[in-house]
MILUMPA-980240 format. One record per residue (C-alpha): x, y, z. Coordinates in steps of 0.001 Angstrom, whole numbers, padded with zeros to 6 digits, always signed. Layout:
<nodes>
XYZ
...
</nodes>
This chain:
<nodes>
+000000+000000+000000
+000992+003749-000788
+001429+004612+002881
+003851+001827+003653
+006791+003567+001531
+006593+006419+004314
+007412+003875+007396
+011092+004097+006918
+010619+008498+006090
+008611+008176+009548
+010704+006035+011441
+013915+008181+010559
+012576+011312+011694
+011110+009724+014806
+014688+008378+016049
+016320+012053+014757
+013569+014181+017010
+014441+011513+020012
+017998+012033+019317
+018430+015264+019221
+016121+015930+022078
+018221+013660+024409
+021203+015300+023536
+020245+019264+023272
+020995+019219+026915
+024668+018288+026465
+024996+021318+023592
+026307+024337+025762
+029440+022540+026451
+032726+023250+025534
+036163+020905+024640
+037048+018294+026687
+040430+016383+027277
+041319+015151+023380
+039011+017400+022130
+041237+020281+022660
+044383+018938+021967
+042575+017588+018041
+040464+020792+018122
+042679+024093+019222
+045978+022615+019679
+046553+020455+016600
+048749+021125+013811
+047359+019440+011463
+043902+021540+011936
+045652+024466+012859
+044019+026252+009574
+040959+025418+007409
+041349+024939+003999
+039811+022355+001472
+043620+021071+001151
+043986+020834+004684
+040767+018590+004548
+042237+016430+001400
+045422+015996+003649
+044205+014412+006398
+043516+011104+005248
+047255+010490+004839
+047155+010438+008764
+046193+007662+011314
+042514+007978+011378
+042674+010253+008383
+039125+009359+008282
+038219+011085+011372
+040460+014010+011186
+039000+014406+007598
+035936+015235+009141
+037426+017394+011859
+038659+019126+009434
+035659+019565+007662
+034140+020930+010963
+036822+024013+011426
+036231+024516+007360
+032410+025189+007690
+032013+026339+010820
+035046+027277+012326
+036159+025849+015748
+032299+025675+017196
+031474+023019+019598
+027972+023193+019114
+027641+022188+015779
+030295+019600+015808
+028717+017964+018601
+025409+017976+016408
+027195+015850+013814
+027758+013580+016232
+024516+013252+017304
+023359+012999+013873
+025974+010309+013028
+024393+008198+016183
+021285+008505+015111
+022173+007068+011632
+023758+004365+013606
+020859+003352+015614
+019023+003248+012065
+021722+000829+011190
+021204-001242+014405
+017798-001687+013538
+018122-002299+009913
+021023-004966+010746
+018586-006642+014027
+015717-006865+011449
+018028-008828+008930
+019426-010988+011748
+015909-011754+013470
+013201-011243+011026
+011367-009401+014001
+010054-006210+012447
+008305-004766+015282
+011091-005736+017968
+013927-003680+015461
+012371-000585+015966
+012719-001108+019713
+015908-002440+019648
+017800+000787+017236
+015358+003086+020012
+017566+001093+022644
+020306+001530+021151
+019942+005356+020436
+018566+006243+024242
+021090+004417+026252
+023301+006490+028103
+026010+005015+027977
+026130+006121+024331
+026770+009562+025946
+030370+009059+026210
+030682+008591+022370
+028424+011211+021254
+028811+014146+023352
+032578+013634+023704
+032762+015303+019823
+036642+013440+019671
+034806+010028+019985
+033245+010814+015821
+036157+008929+015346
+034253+005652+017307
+030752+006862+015598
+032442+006777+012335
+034418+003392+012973
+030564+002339+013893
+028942+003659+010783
+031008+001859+008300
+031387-001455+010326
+027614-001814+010391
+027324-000955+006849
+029703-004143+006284
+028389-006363+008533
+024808-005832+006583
+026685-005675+003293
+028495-009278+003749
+025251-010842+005964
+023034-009695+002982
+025611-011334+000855
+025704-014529+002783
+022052-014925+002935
+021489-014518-000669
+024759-017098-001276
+022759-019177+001380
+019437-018965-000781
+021197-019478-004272
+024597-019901-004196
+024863-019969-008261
+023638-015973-008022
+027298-013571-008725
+027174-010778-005844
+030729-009409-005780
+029630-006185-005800
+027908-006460-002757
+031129-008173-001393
+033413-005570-002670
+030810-002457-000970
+031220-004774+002620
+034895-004654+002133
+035039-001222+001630
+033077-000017+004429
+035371-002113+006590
+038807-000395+005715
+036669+002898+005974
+035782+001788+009392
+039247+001224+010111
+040095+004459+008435
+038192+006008+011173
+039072+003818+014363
+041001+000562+014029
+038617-001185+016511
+036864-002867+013696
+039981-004623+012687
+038683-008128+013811
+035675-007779+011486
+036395-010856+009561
+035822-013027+013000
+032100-011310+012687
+031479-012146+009075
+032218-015873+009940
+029764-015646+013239
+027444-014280+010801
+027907-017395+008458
+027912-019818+011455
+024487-018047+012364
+023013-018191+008409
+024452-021616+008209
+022547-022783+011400
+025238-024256+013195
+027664-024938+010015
+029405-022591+007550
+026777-021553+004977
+027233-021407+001345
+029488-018448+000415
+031162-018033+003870
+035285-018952+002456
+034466-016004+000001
+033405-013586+002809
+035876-014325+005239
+038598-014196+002596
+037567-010625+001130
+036900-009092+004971
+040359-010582+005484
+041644-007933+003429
+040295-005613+005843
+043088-006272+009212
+046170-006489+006326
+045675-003359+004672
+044815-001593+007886
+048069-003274+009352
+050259-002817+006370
+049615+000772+006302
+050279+001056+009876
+053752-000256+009653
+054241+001716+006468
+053643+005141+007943
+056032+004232+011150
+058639+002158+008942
+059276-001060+011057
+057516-003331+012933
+059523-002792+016547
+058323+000948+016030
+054714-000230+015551
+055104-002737+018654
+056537-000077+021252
+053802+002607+020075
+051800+000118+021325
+052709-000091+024700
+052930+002981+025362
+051099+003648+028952
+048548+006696+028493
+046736+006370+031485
+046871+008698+035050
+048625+005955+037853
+045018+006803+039731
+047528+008158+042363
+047619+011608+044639
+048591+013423+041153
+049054+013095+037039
+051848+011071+036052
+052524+008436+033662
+053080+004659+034619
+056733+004689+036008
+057023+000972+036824
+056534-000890+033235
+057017-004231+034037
+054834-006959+032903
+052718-004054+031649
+050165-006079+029287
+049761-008661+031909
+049013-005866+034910
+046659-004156+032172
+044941-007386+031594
+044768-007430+035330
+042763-004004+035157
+040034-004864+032830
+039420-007692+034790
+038817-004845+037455
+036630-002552+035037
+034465-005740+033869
+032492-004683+036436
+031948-001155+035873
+031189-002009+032350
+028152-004584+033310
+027349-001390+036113
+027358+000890+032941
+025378-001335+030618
+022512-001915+033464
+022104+001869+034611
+024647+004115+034666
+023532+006719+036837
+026643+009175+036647
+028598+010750+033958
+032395+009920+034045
+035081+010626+031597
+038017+009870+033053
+038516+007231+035864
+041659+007246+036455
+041655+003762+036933
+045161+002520+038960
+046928-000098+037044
+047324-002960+039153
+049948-004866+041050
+051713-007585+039440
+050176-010183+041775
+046410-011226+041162
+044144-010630+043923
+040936-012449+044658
+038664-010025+042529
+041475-010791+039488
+040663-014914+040053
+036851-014714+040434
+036279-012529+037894
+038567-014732+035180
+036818-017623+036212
+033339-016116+035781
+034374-014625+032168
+035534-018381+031317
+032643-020152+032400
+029728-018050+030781
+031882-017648+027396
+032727-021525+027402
+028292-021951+028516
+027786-019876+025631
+029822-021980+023331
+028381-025013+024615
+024660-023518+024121
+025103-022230+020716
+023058-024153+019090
+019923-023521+021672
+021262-020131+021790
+022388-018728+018467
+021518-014888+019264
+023491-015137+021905
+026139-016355+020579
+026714-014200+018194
+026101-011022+019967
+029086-012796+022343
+031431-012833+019159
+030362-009423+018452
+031168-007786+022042
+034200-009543+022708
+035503-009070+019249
+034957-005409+019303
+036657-004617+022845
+039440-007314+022501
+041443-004524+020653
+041271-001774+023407
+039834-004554+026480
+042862-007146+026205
+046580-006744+027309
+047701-003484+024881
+048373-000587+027407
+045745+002713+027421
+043598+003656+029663
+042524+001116+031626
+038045+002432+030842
+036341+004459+028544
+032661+004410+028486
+032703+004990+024424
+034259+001487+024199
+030871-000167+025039
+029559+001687+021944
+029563-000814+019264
+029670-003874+021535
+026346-002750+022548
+024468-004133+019861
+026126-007285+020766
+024344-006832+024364
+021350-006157+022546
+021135-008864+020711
+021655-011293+024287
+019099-009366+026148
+016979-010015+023127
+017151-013706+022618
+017337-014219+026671
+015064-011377+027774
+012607-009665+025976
+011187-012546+023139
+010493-014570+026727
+007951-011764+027525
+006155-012643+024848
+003101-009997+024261
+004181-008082+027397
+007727-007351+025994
+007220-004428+023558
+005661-002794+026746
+008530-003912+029155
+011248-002374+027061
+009205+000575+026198
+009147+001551+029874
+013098+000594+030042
+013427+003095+027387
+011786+006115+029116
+014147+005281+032088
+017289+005230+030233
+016194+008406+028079
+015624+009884+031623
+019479+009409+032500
+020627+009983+029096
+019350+013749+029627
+020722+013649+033486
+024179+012447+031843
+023635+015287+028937
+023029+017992+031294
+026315+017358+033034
+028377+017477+029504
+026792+020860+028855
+027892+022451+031972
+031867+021422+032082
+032177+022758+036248
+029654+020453+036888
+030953+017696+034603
+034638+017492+035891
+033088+018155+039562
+031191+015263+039039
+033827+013336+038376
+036205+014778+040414
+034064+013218+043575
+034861+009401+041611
+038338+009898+041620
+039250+012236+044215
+043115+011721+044241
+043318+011534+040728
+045306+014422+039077
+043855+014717+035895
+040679+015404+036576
+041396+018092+039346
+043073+019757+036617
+040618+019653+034063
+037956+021045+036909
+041219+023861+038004
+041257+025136+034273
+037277+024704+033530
+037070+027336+036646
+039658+029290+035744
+038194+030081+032279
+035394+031369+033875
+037042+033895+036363
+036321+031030+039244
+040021+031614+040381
+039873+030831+044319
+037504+027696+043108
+040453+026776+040794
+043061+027104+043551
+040545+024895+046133
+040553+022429+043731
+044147+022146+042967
+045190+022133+046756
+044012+018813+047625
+046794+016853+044941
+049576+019785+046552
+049123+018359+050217
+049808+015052+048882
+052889+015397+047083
+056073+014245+049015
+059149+015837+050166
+059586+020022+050059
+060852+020450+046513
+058661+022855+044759
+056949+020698+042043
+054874+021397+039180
+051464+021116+041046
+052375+023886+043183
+053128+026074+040297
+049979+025259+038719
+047917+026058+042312
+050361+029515+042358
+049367+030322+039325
+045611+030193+039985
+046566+031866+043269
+048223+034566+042340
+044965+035472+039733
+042741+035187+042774
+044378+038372+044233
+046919+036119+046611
+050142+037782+044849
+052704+037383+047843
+052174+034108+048393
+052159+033032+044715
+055089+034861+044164
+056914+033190+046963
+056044+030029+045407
+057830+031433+042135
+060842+032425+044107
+061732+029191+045645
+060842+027747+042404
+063848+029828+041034
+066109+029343+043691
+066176+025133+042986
+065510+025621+038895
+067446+028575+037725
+066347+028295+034477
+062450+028759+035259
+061445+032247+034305
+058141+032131+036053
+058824+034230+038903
+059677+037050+036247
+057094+036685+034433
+054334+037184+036878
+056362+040211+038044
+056126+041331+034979
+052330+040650+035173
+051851+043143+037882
+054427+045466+036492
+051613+045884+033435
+049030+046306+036001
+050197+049110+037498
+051555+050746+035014
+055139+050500+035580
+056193+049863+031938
+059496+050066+032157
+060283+047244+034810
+057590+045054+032746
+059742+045198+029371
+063262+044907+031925
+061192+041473+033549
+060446+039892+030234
+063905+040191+028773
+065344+038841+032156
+062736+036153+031909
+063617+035762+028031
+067540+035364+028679
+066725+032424+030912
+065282+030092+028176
+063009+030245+025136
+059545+032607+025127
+056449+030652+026346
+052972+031438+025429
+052216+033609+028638
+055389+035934+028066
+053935+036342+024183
+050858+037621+025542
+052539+039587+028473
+054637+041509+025745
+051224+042166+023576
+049667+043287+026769
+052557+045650+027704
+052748+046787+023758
+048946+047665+023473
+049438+049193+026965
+052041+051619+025503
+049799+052152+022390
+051975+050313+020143
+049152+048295+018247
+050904+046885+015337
+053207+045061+017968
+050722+044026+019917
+048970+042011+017430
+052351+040572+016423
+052825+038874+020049
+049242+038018+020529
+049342+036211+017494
+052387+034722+018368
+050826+033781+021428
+048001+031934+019232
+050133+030175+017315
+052227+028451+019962
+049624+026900+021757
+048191+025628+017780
+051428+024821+016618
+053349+023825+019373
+056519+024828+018252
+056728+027497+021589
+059438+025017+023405
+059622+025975+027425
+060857+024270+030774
+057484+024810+032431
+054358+023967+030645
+052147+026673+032481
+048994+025103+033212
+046380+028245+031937
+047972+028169+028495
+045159+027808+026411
+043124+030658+028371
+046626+033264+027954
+045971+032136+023939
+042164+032685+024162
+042783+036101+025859
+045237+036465+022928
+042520+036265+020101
+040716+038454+021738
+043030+041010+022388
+043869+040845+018757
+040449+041093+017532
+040105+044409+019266
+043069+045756+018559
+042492+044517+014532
+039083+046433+014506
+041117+049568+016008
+044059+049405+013534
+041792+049169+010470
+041962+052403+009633
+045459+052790+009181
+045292+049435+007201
+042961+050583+004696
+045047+053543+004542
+048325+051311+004126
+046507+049161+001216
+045792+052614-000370
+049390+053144-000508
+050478+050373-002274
+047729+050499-004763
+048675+053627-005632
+052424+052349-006376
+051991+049176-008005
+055293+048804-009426
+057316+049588-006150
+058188+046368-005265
+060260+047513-001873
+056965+048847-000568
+055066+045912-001337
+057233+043521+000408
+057929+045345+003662
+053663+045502+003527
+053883+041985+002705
+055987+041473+005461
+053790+043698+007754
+050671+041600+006889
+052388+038632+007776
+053700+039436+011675
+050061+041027+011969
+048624+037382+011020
+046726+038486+008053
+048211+035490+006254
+046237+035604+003553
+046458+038748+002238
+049893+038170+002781
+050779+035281+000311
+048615+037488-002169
+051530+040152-001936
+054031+037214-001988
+052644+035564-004862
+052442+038675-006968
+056319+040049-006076
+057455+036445-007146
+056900+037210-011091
+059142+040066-010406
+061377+039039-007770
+061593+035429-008370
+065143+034722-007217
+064643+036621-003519
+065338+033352-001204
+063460+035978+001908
+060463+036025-000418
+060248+032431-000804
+060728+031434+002510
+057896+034088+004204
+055561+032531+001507
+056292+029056+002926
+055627+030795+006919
+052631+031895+005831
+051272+028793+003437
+052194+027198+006324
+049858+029087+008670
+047097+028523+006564
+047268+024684+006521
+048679+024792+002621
+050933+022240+003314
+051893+021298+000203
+052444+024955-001542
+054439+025258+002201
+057153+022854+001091
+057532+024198-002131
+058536+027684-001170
+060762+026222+001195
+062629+023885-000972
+062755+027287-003548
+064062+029186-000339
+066863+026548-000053
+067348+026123-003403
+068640+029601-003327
+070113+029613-000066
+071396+026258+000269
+073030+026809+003739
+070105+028740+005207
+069635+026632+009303
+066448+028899+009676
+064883+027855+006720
+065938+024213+007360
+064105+024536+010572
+061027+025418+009405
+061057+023064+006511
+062403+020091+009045
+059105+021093+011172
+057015+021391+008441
+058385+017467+007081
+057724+016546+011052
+054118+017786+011499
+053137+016186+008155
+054959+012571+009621
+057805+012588+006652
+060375+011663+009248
+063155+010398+007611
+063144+013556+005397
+062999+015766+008465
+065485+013603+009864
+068132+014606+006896
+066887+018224+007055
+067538+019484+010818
+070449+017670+010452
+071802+019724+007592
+070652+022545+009652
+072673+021370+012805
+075801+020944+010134
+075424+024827+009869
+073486+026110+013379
+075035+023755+016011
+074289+026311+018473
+071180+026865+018002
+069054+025015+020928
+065869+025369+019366
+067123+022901+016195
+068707+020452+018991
+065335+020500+021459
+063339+019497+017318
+065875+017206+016162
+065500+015370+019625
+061661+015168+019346
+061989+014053+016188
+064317+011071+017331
+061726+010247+019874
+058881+010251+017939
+061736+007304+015690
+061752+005530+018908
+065334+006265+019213
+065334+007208+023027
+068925+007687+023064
+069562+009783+020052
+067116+012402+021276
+068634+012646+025316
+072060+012895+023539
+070149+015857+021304
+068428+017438+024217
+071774+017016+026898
+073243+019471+024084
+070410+021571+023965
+070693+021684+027766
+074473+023424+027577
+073017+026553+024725
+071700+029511+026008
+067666+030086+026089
+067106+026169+026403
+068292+024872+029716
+065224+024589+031433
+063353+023047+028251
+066393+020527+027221
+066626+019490+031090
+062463+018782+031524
+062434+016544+028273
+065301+014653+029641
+063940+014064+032832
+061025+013012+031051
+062405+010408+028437
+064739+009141+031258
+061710+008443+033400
</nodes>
């Protein structure tokens, strides 16, 4: 009948109203954890161009960051909207879920109730409203587009095997290394197309099913291969694996010192968070982030045994019912399967909530076949009432991610001697002028810390202090920071701070070279120096060290012994200082642009404007200047390599690293150039071409600590631990970069 064809029109726009509902609570938040560091931090989407787009599927998870990029092209850097594309890209997935239960069950009614489940549990909160997690939603897309692909495959092959469906094949095995494009979770999808032909086969291998497997199979080898490819051996790919990224759950932030028997202690842990995860999939009645979970002591304790033993027995119960129990078998494939990759023995963090995403449907499909089809009539009503219970917390949970103080709160009561989430909560307040808050939530963590030296979470608490009005004390913190770090410039800078504030010019600039002399310029003295330069009405100069003060919390280039903890709200008051001063400055850049149109041909003018545009961070109009003095200037090595600083700034990577390679072309022994070129080869993961770059630069600037403090990231990021300590020990001995050269050595020697 004619009305039928609108089910599926009405049954989309049913789940997007629910959707969106259930999440509009969660859009007045901000960026949180990986968000910012992918968001406002990240070089790769430092600028928003369609190249910059194009370019990101040569990274890891180009997939994802394609569509990050995307985000900051349209809309700019707008958490609002980018969490509604998450939201969006759930919904589609809870479509999927039903489409693919339908296919599996043949129970039309029960689908719709199963994609609602699905799309109201909040668990799913973690992976939605967390807008770094599209890369899971994305991962999820594709790898339920396969799994219908290759079942609808095996079910015709099942039907009538003579029938040629290689396109169909060909679609599933596309969507797969797109899933993995996204999120390599999915790599094990081959073990799910050969449940799937177990379950069409009823209890045997169904027609088709060496075909299926073998195409899926290409899935894990090209995902692998290219893995290996972009790190260049497989020892680099191993140790990136097992790398610890977790908090040790202790009195403050750290990474996992003792790394012994490391996969085996983090298999310990999940056998800890099993049981948060069944908690979670029940009723999870509180949002949480980050745990913080402790890694575990070698030795197994009770909880470790029991909990093994239970895992055995229902999976080998499960095995053993199969054939009774088919459903819930292969929703068992289908959870373990998709959390062995992140659930098992490789280091991370020890629980995320988003990693119960896909593995869901898995649950789903268990509580089905055990649960609800035993209700019989009474189950449609049953779940329905489950369903307004879990929408209920999914707003709760919502509510919390659009208010980030209450969020980290929240969660700071789970893990209460956890650092990382103090911090989070510290910064969250201090963004919004909540500075005594900040310091009474940072003072907890400083009480616990042993011994009397003056460590870093007592410069972060100082800081916070000293912008609550408690300037002495601060201060004094600063001071004895000095006194056992000579090379920390903090103490001078927040001087310098108050200097500004009262007007007392003079000692501000005398402060910030002091601080300057002691090691390289951090983001705070950039925007200390714009402050003190729009104080003293010089505007132009302003703008230059605001932006600077932009760019090295984007870039990351800004190399400093003490990573002050308010960074990213120094850079935010940054763009806005800039934006005012911009607007007040316009006049005398129209005026300026009148000049030069009125000279066309004087090309000295139109590069020192050029120039001008460029340290005021109109990059744009700046590589228009460029671009037009190179047909009459072409040989002017200057010329070419400000293009490539400002192509660079823009995200035109590509155009970036020609006008550098035309820079050294004509300057062949240029170390500044080679800097920025090695940097530019580093941030786009060409290592062993950066490699042979900063070291041509070292051949000619060997005193230069900023090309040392690169060329030993660089070495680290080859896995060649020694290489970069030798790099950074002589860093360490150059002027500007003792501090810097002896925290990263501290670090890597940890």
């Amino acid at each position: 009948m004619p009305h039928t064809k609108l089910i599926p029109v009405i049954t989309a726009g049913l789940f997007f109203i629910v959707g969106f509902v259930l999440y509009l609570p969660a859009s007045s938040g901000g960026w949180y954890m990986d968000d910012c560091h992918i968001f406002l931090y990240s070089p790769d989407l430092a600028n928003a161009t369609f190249q910059n787009v194009i370019n990101q599927l040569g990274l890891p998870r180009g997939l994802s960051f394609l569509s990050f990029s995307l985000d900051k092209l349209v809309w700019g850097v707008n958490p609002l909207y980018s969490r509604w594309v998450n939201v969006a890209l759930h919904v589609v997935n809870s479509l999927l879920v039903a489409v693919l239960f339908r296919q599996i069950t043949g129970a039309r009614r029960w689908s719709l109730l199963m994609g609602l489940l699905f799309l109201c549990h909040p668990v799913q909160s973690s992976a939605v409203s967390y807008i770094v997690q599209r890369m899971t939603l994305l991962s999820a897309l594709f790898a339920l587009l396969s799994v219908i692909l290759a079942d609808r495959y095996l079910l015709i092959k099942r039907d009538r095997p003579a029938e040629n469906l290689i396109a169909i094949l060909l679609l599933a095995v596309m969507c797969g290394l797109l899933s993995c494009m996204a999120k390599e979770n999915t790599i094990l999808l081959p073990v799910i197309v050969c449940a799937m032909a177990w379950y069409r086969g009823g209890d045997k291998l169904c027609a088709g099913w060496k075909t299926a497997v073998a195409a899926t199979a290409v899935i894990p080898v090209v995902t692998v291969g290219l893995r290996l490819l972009s790190l260049g051996s497989v020892t680099v790919a191993l140790d990136s694996n097992f790398i610890p990224v977790g908090d040790t759950g202790g009195p403050f932030y750290d990474f996992v010192r003792d790394m012994s028997w490391l996969p085996f202690r983090y298999f310990l842990s999940q056998l800890e968070v099993f049981w948060v995860y069944i908690k979670l999939v029940v009723m999870p009645y509180r949002q949480m982030l980050d745990y913080s979970w402790p890694m575990p002591d070698l030795v197994p304790r009770p909880l470790h045994v029991v909990t093994f033993i239970l895992i055995f027995t229902v999976v080998m119960t499960v095995f053993r019912f199969r054939k009774r129990f088919p459903l819930t078998f292969l929703g068992a494939v289908w959870v373990i399967f998709f959390m062995v990759l992140e659930s098992s023995f490789l280091p991370l963090d020890p629980i995320f909530e988003h990693r119960l995403y896909l593995p869901l449907f898995g649950i789903i499909l268990i509580s089905y076949e055990q649960f609800f089809a035993r209700l019989h009539r009474m189950g449609p009503v049953i779940v329905s009432i489950i369903l307004v219970g879990l929408s209920y917390s999914t707003l709760l949970r919502n509510a919390e991610w659009g208010d980030p103080v209450r969020f980290w709160k929240s969660n700071v009561e789970y893990a209460s001697k956890a650092g990382r989430p103090r911090f989070s909560l510290a910064e969250q307040l201090f963004f919004a002028g909540k500075y005594q808050e900040a310091t009474n939530a940072l003072e907890p963590l400083t009480r616990l810390l042993p011994g009397n030296k003056i460590g870093e979470l007592q410069l972060r608490t100082a800081e916070a202090r000293f912008f609550a009005g408690e300037h002495e004390a601060a201060l004094e913190i600063f001071r004895k920071a000095a006194q056992e770090d000579s090379t920390l410039n903090i103490h001078d800078l927040y001087q310098a701070q108050l200097a500004i504030q009262s007007g007392r010019y003079g000692a501000a600039a005398q402060l910030l070279e002091t601080a300057d002399a002691k090691e390289s310029k951090t983001v705070f003295s950039y925007y200390l120096r714009g402050l003190l330069a729009e104080k003293q009405n010089e505007y132009n100069k302003g703008i230059e060290y605001y932006q600077k003060a932009i760019d090295g919390v984007t870039s990351g280039r800004v190399f400093s012994s003490t990573k002050l903890h308010f960074e990213r709200a120094f850079a935010d008051w940054s763009r806005q200082n800039r934006s005012v001063l911009i607007t007040r400055i316009s006049p005398w850049l129209d005026r300026q642009r009148e000049v030069v149109r009125a000279d066309p041909g004087n090309n000295v003018l139109r590069g020192n404007w050029a120039n001008q545009l460029l340290v005021l961070g109109l990059y744009d109009e700046a590589i228009a200047e460029y671009e037009h003095l190179k047909m009459y200037i072409p040989d002017s090595w200057r010329l070419h390599y400000n293009l490539g600083i400002a192509y660079s700034k823009v995200g035109k990577t590509g155009a970036a690293e020609d006008s550098y390679k035309k820079s050294l072309a004509l300057s062949p022994r240029n170390p500044n150039a080679m800097l920025n070129y090695g940097l530019l080869l580093y941030e786009r993961n060409n290592l062993r071409k950066a490699k042979s770059t900063l070291e041509s630069a070292l051949g000619y600037a060997g005193g230069d600590g900023s090309i040392w403090i690169a060329y030993g990231n660089l070495l680290n990021k080859l896995n060649d631990r020694n290489g970069a300590l030798a790099a950074y020990r002589k860093a360490r001995g150059l002027p500007g970069y003792g501090g810097v050269a002896q925290r990263l050595i501290e670090e890597n020697t940890n």
